[in-house]
SELUM-519741 format. One record per residue (C-alpha): x, y, z; residue number from 1; chain; residue in three letters. Coordinates in nm, 2 decimals. Layout:
GUGU        u        v        w   resi   chain   resn
GUGU        X        Y        Z    NUM       A    ALA
...
***
This chain:
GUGU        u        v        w   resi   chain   resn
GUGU    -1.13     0.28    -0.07      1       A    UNK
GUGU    -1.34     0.11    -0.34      2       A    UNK
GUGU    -1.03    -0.02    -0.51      3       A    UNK
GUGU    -0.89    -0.17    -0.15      4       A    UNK
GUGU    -1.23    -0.27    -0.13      5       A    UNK
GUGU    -1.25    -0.43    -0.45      6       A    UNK
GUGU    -0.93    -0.64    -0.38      7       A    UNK
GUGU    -1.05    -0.76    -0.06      8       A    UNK
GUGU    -1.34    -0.87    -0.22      9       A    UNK
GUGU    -1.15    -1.10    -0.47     10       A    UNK
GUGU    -0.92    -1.22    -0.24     11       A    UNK
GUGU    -1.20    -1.39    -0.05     12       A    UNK
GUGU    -1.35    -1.52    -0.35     13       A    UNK
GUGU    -1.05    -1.67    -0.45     14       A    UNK
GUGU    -1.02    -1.82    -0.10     15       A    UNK
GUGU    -1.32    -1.91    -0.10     16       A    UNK
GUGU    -1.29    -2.11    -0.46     17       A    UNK
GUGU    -0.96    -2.28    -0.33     18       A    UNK
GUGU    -1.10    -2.41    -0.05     19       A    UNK
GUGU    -1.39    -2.59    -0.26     20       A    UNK
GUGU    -1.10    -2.75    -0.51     21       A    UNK
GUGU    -0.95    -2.88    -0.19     22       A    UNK
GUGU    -1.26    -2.99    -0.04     23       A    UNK
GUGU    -1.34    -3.17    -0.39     24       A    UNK
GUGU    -0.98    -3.33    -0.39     25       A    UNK
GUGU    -1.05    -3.47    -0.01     26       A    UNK
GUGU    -1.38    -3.63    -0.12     27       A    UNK
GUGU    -1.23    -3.75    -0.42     28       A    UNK
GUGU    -0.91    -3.89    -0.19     29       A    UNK
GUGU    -1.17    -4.04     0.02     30       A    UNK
GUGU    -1.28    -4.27    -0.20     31       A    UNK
GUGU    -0.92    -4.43    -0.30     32       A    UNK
GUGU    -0.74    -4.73    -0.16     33       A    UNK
GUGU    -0.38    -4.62    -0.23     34       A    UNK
GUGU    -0.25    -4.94    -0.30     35       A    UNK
GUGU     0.13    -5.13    -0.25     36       A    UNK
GUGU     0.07    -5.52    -0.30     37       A    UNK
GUGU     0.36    -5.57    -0.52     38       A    UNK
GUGU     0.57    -5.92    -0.43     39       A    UNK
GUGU     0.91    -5.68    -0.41     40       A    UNK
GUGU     0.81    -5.39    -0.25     41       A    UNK
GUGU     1.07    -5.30     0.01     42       A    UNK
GUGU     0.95    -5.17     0.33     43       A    UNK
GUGU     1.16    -4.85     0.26     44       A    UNK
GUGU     0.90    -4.81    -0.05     45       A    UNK
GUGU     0.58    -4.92     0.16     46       A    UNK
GUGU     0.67    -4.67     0.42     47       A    UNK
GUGU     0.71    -4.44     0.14     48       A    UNK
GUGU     0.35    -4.47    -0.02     49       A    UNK
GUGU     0.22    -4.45     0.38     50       A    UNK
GUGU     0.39    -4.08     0.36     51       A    UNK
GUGU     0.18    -4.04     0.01     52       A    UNK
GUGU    -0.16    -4.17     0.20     53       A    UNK
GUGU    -0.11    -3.89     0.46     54       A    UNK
GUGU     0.00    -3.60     0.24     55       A    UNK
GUGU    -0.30    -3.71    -0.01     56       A    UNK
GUGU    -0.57    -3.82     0.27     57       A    UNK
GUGU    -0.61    -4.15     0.09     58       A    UNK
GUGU    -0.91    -4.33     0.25     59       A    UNK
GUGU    -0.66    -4.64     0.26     60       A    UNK
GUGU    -0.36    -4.76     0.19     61       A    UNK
GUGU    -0.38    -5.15     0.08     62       A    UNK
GUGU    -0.10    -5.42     0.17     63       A    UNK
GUGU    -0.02    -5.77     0.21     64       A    UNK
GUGU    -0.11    -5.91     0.56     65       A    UNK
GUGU     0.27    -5.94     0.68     66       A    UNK
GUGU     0.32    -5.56     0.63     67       A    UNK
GUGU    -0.03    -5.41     0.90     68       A    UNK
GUGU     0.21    -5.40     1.19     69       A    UNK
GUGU     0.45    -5.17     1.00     70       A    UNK
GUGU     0.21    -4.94     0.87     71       A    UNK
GUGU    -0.02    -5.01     1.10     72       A    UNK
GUGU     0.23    -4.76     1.28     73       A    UNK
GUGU     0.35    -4.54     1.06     74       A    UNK
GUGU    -0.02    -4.41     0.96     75       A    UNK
GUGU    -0.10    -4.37     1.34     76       A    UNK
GUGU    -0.31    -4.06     1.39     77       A    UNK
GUGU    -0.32    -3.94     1.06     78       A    UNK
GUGU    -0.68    -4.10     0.97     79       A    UNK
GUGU    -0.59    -4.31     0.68     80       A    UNK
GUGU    -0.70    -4.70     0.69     81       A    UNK
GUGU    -0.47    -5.02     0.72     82       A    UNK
GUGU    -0.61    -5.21     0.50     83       A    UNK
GUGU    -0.47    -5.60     0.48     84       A    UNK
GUGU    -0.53    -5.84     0.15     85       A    UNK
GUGU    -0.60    -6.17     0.27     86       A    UNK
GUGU    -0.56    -6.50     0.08     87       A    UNK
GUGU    -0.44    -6.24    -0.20     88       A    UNK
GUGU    -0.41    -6.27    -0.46     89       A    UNK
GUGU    -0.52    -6.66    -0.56     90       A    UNK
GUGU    -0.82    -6.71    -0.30     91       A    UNK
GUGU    -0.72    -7.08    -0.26     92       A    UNK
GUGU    -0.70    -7.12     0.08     93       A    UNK
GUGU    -0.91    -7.34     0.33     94       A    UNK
GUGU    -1.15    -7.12     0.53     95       A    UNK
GUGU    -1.01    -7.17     0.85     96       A    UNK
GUGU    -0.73    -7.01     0.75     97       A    UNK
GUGU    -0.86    -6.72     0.60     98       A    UNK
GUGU    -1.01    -6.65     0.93     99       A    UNK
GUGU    -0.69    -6.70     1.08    100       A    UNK
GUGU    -0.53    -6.45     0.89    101       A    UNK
GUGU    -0.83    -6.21     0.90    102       A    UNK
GUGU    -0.83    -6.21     1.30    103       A    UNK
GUGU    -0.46    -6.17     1.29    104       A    UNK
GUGU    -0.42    -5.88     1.03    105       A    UNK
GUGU    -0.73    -5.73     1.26    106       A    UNK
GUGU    -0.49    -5.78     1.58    107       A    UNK
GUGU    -0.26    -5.60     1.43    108       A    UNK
GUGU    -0.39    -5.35     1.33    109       A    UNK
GUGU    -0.61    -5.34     1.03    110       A    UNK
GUGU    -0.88    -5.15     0.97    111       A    UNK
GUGU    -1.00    -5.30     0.68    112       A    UNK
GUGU    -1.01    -5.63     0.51    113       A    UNK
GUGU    -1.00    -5.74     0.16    114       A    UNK
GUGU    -1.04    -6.13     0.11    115       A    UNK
GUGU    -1.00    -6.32    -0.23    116       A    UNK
GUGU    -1.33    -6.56    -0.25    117       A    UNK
GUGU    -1.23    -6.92    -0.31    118       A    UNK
GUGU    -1.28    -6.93    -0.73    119       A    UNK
GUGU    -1.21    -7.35    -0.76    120       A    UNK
GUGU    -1.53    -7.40    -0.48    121       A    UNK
GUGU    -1.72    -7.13    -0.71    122       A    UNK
GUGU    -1.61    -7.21    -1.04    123       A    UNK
GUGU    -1.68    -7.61    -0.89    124       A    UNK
GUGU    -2.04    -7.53    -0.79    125       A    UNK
GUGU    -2.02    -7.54    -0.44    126       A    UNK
GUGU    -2.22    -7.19    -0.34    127       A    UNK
GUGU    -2.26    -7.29    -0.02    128       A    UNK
GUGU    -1.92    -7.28     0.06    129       A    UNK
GUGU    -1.84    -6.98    -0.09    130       A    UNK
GUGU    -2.15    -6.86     0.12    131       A    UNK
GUGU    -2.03    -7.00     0.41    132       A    UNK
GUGU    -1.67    -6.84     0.37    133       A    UNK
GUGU    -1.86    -6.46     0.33    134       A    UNK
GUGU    -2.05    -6.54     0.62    135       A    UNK
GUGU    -1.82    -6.61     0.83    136       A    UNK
GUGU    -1.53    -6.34     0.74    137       A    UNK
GUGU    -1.81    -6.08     0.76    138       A    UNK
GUGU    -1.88    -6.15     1.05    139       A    UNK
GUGU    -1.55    -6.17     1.21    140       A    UNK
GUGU    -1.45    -5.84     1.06    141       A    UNK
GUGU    -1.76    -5.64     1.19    142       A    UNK
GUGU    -1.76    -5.84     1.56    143       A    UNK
GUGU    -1.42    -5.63     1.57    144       A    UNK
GUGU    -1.57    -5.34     1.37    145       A    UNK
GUGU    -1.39    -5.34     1.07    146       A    UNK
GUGU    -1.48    -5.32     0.74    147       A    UNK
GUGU    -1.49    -5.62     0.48    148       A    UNK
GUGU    -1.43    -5.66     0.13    149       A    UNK
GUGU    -1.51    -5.91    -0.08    150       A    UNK
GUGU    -1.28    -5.93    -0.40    151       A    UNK
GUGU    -1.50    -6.13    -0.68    152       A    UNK
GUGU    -1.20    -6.12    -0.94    153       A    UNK
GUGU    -1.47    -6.09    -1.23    154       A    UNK
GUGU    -1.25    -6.19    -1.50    155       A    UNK
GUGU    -1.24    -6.50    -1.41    156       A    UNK
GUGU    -1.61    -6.53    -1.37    157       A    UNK
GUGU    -1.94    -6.54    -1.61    158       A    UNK
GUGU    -2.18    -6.28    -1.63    159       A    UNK
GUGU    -2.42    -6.55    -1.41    160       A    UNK
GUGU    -2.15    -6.63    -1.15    161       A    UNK
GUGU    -2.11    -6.28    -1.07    162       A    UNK
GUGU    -2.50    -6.19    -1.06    163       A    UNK
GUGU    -2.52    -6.50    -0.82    164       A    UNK
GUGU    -2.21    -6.39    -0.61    165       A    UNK
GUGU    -2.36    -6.05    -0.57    166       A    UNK
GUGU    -2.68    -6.18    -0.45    167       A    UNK
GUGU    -2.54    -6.40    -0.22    168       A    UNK
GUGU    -2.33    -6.08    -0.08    169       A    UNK
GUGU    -2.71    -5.87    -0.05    170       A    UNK
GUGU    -2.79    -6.13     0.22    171       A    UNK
GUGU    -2.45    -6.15     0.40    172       A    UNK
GUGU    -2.37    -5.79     0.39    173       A    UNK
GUGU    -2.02    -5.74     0.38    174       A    UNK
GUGU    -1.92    -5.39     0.32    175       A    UNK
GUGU    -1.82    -5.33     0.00    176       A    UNK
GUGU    -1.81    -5.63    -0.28    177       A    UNK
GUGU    -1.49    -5.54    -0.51    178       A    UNK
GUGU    -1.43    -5.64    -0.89    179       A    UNK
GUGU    -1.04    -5.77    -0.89    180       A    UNK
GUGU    -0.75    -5.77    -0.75    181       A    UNK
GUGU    -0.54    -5.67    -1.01    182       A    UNK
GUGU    -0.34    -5.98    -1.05    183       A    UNK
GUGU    -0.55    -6.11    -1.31    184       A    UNK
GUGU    -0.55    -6.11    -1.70    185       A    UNK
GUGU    -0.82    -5.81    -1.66    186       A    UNK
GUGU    -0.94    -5.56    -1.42    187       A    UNK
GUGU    -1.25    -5.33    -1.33    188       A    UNK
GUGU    -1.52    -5.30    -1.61    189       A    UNK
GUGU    -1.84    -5.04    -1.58    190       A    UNK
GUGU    -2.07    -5.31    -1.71    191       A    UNK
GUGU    -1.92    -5.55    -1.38    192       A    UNK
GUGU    -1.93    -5.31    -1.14    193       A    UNK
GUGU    -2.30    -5.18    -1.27    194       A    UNK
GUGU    -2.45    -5.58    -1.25    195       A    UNK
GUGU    -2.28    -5.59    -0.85    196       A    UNK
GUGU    -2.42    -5.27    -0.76    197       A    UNK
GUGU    -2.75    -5.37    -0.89    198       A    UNK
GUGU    -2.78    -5.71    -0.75    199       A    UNK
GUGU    -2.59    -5.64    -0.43    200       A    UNK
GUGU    -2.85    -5.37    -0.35    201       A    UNK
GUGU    -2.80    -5.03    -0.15    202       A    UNK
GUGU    -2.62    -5.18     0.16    203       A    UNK
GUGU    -2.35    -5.36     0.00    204       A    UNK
GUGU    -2.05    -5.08    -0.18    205       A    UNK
GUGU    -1.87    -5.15    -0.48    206       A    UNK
GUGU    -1.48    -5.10    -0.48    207       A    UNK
GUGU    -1.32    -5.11    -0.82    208       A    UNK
GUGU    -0.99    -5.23    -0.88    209       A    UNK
GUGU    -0.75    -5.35    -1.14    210       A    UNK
GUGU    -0.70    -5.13    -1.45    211       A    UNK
GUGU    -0.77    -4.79    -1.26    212       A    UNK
GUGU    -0.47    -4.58    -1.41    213       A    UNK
GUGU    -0.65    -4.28    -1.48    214       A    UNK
GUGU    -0.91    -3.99    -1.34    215       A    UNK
GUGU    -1.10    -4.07    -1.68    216       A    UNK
GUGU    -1.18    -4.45    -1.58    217       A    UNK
GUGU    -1.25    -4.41    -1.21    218       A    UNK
GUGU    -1.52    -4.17    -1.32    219       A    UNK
GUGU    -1.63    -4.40    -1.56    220       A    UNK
GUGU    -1.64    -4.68    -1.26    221       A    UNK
GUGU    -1.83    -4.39    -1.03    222       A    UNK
GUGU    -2.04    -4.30    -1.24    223       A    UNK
GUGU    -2.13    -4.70    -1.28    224       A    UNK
GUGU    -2.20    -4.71    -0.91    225       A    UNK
GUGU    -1.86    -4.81    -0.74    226       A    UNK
GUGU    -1.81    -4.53    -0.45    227       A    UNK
GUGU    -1.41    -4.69    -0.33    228       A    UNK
GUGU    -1.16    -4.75    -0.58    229       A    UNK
GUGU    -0.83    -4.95    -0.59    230       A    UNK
GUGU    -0.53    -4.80    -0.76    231       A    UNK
GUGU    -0.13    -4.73    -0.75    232       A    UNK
GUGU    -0.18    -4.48    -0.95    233       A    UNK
GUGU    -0.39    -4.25    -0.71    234       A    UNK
GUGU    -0.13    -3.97    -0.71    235       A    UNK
GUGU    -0.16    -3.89    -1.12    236       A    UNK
GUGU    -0.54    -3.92    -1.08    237       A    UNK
GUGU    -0.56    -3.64    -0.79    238       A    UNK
GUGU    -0.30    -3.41    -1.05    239       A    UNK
GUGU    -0.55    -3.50    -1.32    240       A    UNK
GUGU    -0.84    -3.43    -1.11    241       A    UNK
GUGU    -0.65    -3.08    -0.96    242       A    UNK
GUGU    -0.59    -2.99    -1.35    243       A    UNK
GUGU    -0.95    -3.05    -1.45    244       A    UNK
GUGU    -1.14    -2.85    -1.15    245       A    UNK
GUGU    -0.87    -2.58    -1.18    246       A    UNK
GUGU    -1.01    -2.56    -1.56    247       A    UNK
GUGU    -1.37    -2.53    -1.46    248       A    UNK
GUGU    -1.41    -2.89    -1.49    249       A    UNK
GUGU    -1.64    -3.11    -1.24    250       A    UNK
GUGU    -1.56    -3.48    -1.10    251       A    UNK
***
């Protein structure tokens, strides 16, 4: 009896330990855009990564605009995001258009919006503007109830122009501010995403993106202050991040 006893026992700590791995893995794949924005992705491989977002519980899954409708659909139920890039990945589109697109991706279905700012206005000067353009996509997003991202693309940008940016994003209040989009000749950095969080202050999130290939960087980014991150290579970070709690490691 002790000895059936005994095995009971362990059995239910086991269960018990398995359930907080998965519960860690579902926090941690709540925190990940699961990302597709490459020019030749095939809508076969698009709806592929939409099957990856549901098996994984990916927060999001992130697209170009002209793809919402069709996975607008095929996530339908299962709790994961639509999220649509807009202006991506350049920026250099008049505002009016921008909003066109925004309102459009949104009427079709996305959840979530990630614009490029306009970097010839910024890198030109001409803050108002690029206030103007976070103002008003803000706005459009939450008057539908969706969440808006603002993608900085840091590498292009001095350490002032991003302190600047940021502030100007603590009185708008988009949703998140986000480092890059991954197109550029760099990515996420800890010291960037630390300056945004700290200027942006505690009701704008960071998303990092660009460069995130590994469980070791997006804790490095975390640990900085982003709390959404931006990768295609979410499915090696959650076998990383099984590995290391299965180990007695912590995320």
């Amino acid at each position: 009896m002790k000895a059936d006893r005994t095995k009971i026992e362990k059995k239910a700590r086991n269960r018990k330990m398995e359930e907080k791995l998965e519960a860690q893995l579902r926090e941690l794949a709540g925190m990940i855009d699961h990302t597709i924005l490459k020019p030749n992705a095939t809508k076969q491989k698009v709806l592929e990564v939409c099957q990856e977002c549901r098996d994984y519980h990916f927060k999001m899954i992130a697209i170009n605009s002209c793809q919402v409708t069709l996975c607008h659909h095929a996530l339908k139920g299962s709790g994961v995001h639509v999220g649509a890039a807009i202006s991506f990945p350049l920026g250099q589109t008049e505002l009016n258009i921008k909003l066109l697109e925004t309102e459009h991706a949104i009427r079709q279905g996305a959840d979530e919006i990630d614009y490029v700012v306009n970097l010839t206005e910024l890198k030109s000067g001409n803050w108002d503007l690029v206030r103007k353009e976070m103002d008003r996509i803000t706005r459009l997003c939450h008057q539908y109830g969706k969440i808006c991202k603002v993608i900085f693309e840091t590498c292009y940008l001095s350490e002032e122009e991003i302190i600047r940016l940021a502030q100007i994003a603590r009185e708008v209040k988009p949703d998140f501010i986000k480092t890059s989009t991954g197109f550029g000749p760099a990515g996420a950095t800890a010291k960037d995403v630390f300056i945004m969080k700290h200027e942006a202050g505690e009701d704008v999130q960071v998303k990092a993106a660009g460069g995130i290939r590994s469980l070791a960087t997006l804790l490095e980014m975390k640990k900085a202050g982003a709390t959404r991150f931006g990768t295609s290579s979410s499915i090696k970070i959650m076998e990383e991040a099984r590995k290391l709690l299965e180990e007695g490691g912590t995320l």
